[in-house]
C-alpha positions as CSV (number, residue, x, y, z in Angstrom):
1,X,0.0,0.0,0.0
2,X,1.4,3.3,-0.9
3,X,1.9,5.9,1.5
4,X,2.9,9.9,1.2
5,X,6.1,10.4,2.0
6,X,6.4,13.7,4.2
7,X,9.7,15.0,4.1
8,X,11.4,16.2,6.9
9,X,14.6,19.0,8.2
10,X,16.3,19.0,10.8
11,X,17.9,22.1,11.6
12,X,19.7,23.4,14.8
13,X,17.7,25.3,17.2
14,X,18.4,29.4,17.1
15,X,19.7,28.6,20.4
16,X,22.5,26.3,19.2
17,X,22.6,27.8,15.8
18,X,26.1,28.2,14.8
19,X,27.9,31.4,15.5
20,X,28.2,33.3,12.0
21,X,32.2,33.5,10.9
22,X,33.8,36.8,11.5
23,X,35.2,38.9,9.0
24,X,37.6,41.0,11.2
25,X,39.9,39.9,13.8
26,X,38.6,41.8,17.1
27,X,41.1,39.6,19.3
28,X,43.9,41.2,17.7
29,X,42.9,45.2,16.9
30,X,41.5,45.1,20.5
31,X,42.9,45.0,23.8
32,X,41.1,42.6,26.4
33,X,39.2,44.8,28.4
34,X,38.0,46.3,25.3
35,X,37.5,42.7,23.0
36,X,35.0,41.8,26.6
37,X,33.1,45.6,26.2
38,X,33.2,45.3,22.4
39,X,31.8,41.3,22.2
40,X,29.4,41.4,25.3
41,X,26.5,39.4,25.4
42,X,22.8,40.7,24.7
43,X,21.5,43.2,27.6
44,X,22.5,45.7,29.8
45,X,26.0,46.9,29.5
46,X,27.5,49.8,31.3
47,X,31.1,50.3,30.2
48,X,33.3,52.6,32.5
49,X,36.1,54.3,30.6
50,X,39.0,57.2,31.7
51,X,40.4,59.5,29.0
52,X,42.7,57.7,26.6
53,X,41.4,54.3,27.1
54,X,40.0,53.9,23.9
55,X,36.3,54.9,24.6
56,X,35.4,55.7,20.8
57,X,37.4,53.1,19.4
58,X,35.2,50.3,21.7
59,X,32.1,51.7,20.4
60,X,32.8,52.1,16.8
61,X,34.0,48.1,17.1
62,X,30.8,47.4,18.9
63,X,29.1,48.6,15.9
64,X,31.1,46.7,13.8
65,X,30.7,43.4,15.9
66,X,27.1,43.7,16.0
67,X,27.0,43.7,11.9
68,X,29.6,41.0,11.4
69,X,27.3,38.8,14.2
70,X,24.7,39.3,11.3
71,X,23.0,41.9,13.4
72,X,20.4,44.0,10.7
73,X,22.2,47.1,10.6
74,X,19.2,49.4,10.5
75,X,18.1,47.7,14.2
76,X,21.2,49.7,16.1
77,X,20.6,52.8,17.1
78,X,23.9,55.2,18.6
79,X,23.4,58.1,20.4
80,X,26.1,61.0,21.0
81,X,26.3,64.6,22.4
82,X,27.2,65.8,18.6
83,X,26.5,65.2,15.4
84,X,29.8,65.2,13.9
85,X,30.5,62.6,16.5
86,X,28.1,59.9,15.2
87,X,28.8,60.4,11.6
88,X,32.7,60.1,12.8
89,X,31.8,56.9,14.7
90,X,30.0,55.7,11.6
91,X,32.3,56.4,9.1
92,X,35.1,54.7,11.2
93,X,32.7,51.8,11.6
94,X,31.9,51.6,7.4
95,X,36.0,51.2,6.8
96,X,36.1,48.2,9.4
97,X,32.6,46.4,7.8
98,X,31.7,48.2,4.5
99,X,28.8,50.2,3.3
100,X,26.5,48.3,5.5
101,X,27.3,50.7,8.5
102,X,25.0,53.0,6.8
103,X,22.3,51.8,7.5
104,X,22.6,52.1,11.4
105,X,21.0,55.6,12.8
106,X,23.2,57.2,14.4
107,X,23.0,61.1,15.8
108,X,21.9,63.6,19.3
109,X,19.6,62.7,20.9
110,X,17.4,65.6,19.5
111,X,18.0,64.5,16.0
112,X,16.4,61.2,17.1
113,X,13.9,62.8,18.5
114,X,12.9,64.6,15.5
115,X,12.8,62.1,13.4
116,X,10.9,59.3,15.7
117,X,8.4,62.4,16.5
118,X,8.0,63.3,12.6
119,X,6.9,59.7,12.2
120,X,4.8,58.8,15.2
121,X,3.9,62.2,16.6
122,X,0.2,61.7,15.7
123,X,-1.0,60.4,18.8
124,X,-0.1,63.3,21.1
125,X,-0.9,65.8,18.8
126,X,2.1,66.5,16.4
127,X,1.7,66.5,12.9
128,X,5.1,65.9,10.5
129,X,5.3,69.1,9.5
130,X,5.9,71.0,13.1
131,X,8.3,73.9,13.5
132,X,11.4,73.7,15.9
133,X,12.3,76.9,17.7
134,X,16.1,77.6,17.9
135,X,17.2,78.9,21.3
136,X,16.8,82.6,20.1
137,X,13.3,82.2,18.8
138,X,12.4,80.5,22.0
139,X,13.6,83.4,23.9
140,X,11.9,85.6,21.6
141,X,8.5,84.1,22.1
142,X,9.0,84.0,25.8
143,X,9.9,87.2,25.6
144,X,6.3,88.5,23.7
145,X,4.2,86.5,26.3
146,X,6.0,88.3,28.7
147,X,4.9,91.7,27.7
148,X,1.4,90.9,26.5
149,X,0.9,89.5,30.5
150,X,1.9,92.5,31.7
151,X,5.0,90.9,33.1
152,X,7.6,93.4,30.8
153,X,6.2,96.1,33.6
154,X,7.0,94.3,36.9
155,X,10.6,95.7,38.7
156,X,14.0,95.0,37.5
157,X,14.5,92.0,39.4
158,X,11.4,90.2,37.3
159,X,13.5,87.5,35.2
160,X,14.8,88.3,31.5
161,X,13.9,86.3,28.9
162,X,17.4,84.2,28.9
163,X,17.4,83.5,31.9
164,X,13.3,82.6,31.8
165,X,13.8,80.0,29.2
166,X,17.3,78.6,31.5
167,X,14.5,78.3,34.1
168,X,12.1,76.4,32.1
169,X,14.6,74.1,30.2
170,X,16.1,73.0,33.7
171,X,12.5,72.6,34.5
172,X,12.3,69.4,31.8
173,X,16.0,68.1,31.4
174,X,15.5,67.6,35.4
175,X,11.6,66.4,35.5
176,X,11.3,68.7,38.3
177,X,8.4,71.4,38.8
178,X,8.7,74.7,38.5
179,X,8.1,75.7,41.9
180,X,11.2,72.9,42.9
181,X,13.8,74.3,40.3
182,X,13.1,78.2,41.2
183,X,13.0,77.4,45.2
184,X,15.9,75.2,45.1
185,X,18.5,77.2,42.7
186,X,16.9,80.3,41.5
187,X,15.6,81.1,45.1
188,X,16.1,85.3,44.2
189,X,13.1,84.8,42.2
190,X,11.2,83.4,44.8
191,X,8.6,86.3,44.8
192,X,7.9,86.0,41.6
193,X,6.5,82.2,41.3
194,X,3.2,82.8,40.6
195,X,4.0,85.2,37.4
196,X,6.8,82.7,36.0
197,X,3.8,79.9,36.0
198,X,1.5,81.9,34.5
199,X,4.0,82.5,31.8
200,X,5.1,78.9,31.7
201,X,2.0,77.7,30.9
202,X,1.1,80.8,28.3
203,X,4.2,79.5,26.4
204,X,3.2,75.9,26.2
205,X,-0.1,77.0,25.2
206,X,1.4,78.9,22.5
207,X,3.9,75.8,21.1
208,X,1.0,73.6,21.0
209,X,-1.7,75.5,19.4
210,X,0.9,76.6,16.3
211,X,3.0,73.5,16.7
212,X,6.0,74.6,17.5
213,X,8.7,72.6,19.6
214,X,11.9,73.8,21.3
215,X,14.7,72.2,21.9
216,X,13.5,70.8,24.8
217,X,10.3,69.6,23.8
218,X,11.7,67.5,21.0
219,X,12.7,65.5,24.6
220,X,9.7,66.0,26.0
221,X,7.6,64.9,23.7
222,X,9.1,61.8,22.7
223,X,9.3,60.6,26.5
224,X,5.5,61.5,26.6
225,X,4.6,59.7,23.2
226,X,6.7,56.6,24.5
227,X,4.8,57.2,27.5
228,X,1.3,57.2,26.5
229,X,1.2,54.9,23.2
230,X,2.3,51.6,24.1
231,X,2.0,50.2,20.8
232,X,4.0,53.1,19.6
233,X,6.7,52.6,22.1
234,X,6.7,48.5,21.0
235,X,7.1,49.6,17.3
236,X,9.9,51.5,17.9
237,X,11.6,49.6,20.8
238,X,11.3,46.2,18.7
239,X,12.8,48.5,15.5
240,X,15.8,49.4,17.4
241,X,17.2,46.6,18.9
242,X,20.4,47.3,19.7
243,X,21.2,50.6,21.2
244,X,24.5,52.3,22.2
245,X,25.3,55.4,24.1
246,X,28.1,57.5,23.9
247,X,29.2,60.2,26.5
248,X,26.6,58.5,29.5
249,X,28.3,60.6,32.1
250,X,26.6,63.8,30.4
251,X,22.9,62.5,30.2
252,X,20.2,64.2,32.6
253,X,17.1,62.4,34.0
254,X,15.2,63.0,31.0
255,X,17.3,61.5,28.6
256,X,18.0,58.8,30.7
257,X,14.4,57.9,30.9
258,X,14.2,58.3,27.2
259,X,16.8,55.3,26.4
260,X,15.0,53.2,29.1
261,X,11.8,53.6,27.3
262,X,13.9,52.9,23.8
263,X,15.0,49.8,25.3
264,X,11.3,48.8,26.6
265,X,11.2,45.2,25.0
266,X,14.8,44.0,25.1
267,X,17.0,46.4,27.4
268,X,19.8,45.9,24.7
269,X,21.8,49.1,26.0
270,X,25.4,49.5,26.2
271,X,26.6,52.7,27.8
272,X,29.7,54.1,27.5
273,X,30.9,56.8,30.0
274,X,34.5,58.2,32.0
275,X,33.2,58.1,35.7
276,X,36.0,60.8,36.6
277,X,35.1,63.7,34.1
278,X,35.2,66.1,37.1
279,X,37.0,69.6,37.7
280,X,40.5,68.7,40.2
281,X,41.3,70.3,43.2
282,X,42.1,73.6,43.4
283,X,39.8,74.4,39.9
284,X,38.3,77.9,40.4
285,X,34.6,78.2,40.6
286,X,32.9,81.8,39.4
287,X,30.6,82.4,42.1
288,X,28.7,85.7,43.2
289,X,31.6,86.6,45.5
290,X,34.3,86.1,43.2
291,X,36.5,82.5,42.2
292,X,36.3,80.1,45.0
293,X,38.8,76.8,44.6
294,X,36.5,73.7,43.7
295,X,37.0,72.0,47.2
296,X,35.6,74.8,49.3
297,X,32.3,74.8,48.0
298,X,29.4,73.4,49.9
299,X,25.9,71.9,49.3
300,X,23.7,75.1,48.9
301,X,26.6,77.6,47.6
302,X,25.3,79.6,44.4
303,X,27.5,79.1,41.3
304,X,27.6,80.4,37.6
305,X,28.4,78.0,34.9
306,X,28.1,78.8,31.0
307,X,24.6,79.2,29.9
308,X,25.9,79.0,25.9
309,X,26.1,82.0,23.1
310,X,29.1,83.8,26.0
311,X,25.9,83.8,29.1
312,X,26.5,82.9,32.5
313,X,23.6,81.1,34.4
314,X,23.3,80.8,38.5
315,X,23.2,77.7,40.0
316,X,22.8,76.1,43.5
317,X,25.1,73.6,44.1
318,X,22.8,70.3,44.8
319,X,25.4,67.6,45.5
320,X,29.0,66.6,44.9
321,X,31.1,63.2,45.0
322,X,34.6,62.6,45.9
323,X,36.8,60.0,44.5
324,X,38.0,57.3,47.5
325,X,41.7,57.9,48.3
326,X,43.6,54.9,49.6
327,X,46.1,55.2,53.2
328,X,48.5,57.7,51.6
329,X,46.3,60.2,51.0
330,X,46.1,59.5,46.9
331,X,43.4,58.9,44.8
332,X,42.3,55.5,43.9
333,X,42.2,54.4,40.4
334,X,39.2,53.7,38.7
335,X,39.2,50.5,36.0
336,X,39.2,51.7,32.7
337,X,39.7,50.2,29.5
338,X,43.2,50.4,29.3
């Protein structure tokens, strides 16, 4: 009697699948501390690295790595603090593994942010076509609020519009209230709370009716859209599977909640940061009084720090960390990738 014949494959499992061949040597242009960053497993990776240890060359391997493993190019997302730095990291990446580096996306964080909100942005509101505001027109708009509230007439010591919009952007890169930023480092404008909330919310009322973004909403609004859409933030976490950080020492709150929300469905993050960027004893701080060495300053002191485009912006010193020293009185080392 004649039977059909069903044919069958046997293939390995994808957990036993064997490992694709590599097309560079990493073993040999790497050193081992940067060969374990550069070939680490799937998952959470946070890679600590002093100056000269070869920071930008681990990541720009990593890349490379994750392409050779067979990795689709177009699921890695970097992030940098520049531009420039991403499309240097990327062209360094193309000569290691060819052409196929450009399909990774690579750029700031508010490049990213533009481009994930141009194509999702529906949800909360935005359409494609919204405006970004430079820091100038931002100030400008705060600026026209200010006078059509009446706020343009209140004494000299009411806020300028620089300073306003330092205010409100340390407002959102913190996740802090208003009330909290102005009462905890801009405590000289105290008295004036109630108008700089009034304004606050005037300007947002503005940006969204004529869809217009700053700077820091292109932030904002991402971390809210990840927030709010699920199936939004599953699209584009599944879509970018593989994401790398550069710089992680510089990231605030916000941005740090942005890549754990990027990371939502696989937490395929490798950070890469120098844990002792920090000013050296003896540094002098500008404060109201004058330069004060680093080391003398105290939890509450008021400090100015560049505010970009040659402006100064006060501070209140929040918190501060010392390195360990050991029983001579030195500073320990910290492992890097040396």
């Amino acid at each position: 009697m004649d039977r059909d014949v069903k044919p069958y494959v046997l293939r390995r499992t994808e957990e036993h699948a064997r490992p694709p061949k590599l097309s560079l040597d990493y073993g040999q242009a790497l050193n081992p501390q940067q060969l374990a960053a550069v070939t680490a497993a799937d998952g959470p990776a946070l890679v600590i690295a002093g100056a000269g240890s070869g920071k930008t060359r681990t990541l720009v391997y990593r890349v490379a790595y994750l392409i050779d493993r067979g990795i689709d190019p177009a699921s890695i997302l970097l992030l940098t603090f520049t531009r420039k730095a991403a499309q240097e990291m990327l062209k360094r990446s193309g000569l290691l593994i060819g052409a196929r580096s450009e399909r990774v996306c690579g750029g700031t964080f508010h490049s990213v942010a533009n481009l994930l909100l141009r194509r999702y942005g529906r949800p909360i509101g935005l359409e494609p076509g919204f405006t970004i505001l430079d820091r100038g027109d931002a100030e400008d708009l705060i600026n026209l609020l200010r006078a059509q509230l009446g706020l343009s007439e209140k004494d000299k010591r009411f806020p300028r519009k620089g300073t306003l919009a330092d205010i409100f952007s340390k407002c959102e890169n913190t996740l802090q209230s208003l009330e909290d930023v102005v009462l905890n480092e801009f405590m000289h404008f105290s008295e004036h709370l109630e108008d700089m909330a009034k304004l606050k919310r005037a300007y947002d009322s503005v940006k969204r009716q004529r869809q217009l973004l700053d700077y820091d909403d292109l932030l904002v609004k991402l971390r809210q859209l990840l927030s709010e859409d699920e199936t939004v933030c599953r699209t584009v976490s599944q879509h970018y599977r593989y994401i790398q950080v550069d710089e992680y020492q510089d990231t605030n709150r916000l941005q740090a909640d942005l890549i754990r929300k990027l990371a939502a469905t696989h937490d395929n993050v490798m950070v890469v940061g120098d844990d002792s960027q920090c000013v050296i004893e003896g540094t002098p701080i500008l404060t109201p009084k004058g330069y004060r060495p680093v080391e003398s300053l105290r939890i509450g002191d008021t400090v100015w720090s560049g505010g970009g485009n040659g402006r100064l912006v006060e501070s209140c010193l929040q918190t501060h960390h010392s390195r360990p020293k050991d029983d001579g009185g030195k500073e320990k080392d910290f492992k890097t990738l040396e």
